[in-house]
N, C-alpha and C positions, 0 to 999 in steps of 0.2 A: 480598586473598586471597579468590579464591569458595568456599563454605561447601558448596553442594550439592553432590554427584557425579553423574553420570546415564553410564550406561554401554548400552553396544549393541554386536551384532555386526554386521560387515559382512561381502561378500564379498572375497577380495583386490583383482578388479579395483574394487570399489565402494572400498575403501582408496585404491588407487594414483590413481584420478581426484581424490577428495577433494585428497590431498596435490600431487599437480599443481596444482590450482586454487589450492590455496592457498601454493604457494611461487612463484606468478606474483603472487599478492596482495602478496607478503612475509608470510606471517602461517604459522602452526602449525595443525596441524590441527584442534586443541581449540577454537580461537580461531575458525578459518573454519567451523568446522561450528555452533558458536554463534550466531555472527552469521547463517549461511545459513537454522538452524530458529529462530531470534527474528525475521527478513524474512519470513518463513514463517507462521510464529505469528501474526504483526500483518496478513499478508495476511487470513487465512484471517478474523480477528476484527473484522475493517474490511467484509468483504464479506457481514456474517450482516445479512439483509433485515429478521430478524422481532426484533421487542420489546414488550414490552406494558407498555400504559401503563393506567392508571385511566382512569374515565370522563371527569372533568375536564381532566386533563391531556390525554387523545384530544382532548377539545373545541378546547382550547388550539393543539392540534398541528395539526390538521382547519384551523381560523381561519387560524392561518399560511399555509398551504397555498392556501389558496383567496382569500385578502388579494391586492390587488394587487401587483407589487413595486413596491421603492420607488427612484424615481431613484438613478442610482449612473453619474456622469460618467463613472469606470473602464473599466463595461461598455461603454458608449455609443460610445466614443474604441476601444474594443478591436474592438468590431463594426461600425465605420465601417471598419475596415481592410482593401483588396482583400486577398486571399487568392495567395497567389503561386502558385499553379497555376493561379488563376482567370483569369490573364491569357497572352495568346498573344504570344510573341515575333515580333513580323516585318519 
């Protein structure tokens, strides 16, 4: 059972779309609008550029940054691979 409430108004057609969408989902409107402003939420909080760090941990941060990278077979084997638009059928 969720404990918060969070309430809002919409327009009707801003209504009727939500519930559309979400009765192609299968799900309830409560349910798809949750899920749509938590995708939403974690976009928004993934894409914030700025953080501050201390001097130290900048140094730390800085070092990594400009460190070489380190062998990683994965990438190598990924980026050895043509690109399938790169190649012309004929």
């Amino acid at each position: 059972m969720r404990a918060a409430a969070i309430n809002l108004r919409a327009l009707p057609e801003q209504r009727d779309l939500i519930d559309h969408a979400a009765t192609l989902l299968g799900k309830n409107r409560s349910d798809f609008m949750l899920e749509a402003a938590c995708e939403r939420a974690q976009s928004v909080l993934l894409d914030q550029v700025f953080f501050g760090l201390n001097a130290e941990k900048f140094q730390q941060f800085t070092a990594l940054l400009d460190a070489p990278p380190s062998a990683n077979a994965g990438l190598e084997r990924l980026m050895a691979v043509k690109a399938p638009w790169g190649s012309h059928p004929t």
